[in-house]
C-alpha positions as CSV (number, residue, x, y, z in Angstrom):
1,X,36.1,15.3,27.7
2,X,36.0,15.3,31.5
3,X,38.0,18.5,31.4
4,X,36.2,20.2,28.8
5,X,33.0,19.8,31.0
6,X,34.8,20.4,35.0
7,X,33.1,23.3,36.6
8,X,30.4,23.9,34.2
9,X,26.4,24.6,35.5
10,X,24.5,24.1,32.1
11,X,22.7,20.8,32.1
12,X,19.3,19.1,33.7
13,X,18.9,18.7,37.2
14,X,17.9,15.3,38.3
15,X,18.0,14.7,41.9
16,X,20.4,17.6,42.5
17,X,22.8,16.6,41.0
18,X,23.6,18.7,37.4
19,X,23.8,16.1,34.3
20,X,25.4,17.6,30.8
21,X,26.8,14.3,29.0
22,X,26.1,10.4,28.8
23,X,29.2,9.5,27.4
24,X,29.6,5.8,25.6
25,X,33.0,4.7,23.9
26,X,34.0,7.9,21.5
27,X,30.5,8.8,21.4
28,X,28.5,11.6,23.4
29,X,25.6,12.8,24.2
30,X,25.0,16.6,25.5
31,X,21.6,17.5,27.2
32,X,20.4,20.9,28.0
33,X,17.3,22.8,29.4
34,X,18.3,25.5,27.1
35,X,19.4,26.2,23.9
36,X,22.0,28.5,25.3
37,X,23.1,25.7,27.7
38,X,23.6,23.3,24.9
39,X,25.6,26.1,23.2
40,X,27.7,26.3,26.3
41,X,28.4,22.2,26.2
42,X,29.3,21.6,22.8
43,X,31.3,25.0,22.7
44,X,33.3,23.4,25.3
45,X,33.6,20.1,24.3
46,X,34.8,21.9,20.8
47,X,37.4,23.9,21.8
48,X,39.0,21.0,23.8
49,X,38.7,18.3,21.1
50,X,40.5,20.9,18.7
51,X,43.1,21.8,21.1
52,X,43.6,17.9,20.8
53,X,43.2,17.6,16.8
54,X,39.9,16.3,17.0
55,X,36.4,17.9,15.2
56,X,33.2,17.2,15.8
57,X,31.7,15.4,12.8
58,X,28.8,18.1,11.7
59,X,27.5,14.6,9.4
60,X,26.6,12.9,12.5
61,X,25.6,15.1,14.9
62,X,21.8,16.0,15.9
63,X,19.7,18.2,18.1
64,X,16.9,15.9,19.2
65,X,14.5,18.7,21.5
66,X,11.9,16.6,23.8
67,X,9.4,17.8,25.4
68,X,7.5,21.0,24.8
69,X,8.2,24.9,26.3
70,X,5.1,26.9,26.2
71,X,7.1,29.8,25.3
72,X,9.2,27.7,22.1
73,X,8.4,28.7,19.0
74,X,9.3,25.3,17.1
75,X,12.4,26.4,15.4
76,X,15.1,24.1,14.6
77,X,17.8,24.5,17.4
78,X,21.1,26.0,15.5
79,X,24.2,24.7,17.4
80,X,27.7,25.9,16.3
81,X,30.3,23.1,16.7
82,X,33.1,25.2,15.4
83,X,34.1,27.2,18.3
């Protein structure tokens, strides 16, 4: 996964450094400040797992959103993992 996710920009900023993964055993997690960001991530990580014969299980995956954007409307985030 640590190709999948060289060079890219979309993430949180923490300290300036750019964060986009917390990766633990053959598990991971993605974080975003943007819907489009988080499409950007898991698109990524997609296309690399499948080049590799590996799918992202759509059962066990969630979009957990924290945190409130004044401009969010409250829908459901809608992530494509089959890119």
């Amino acid at each position: 996964m640590a190709k999948a996710l060289e060079y890219v920009d979309d993430g949180i900023t923490i300290c300036g450094y750019t964060l986009n993964n917390l990766r633990f055993a053959d598990d991971i997690a993605v974080v975003s400040d943007s819907q489009q960001g988080l499409q950007s991530v898991v698109g990524r990580i997609a296309n690399t797992s499948h080049r590799m014969g590996m799918y992202i299980s759509t059962q066990k995956t969630e979009v957990q959103h924290i945190g409130i954007h004044p401009d969010h409307n409250h829908q459901p985030a809608e992530i494509d993992v089959d890119r």
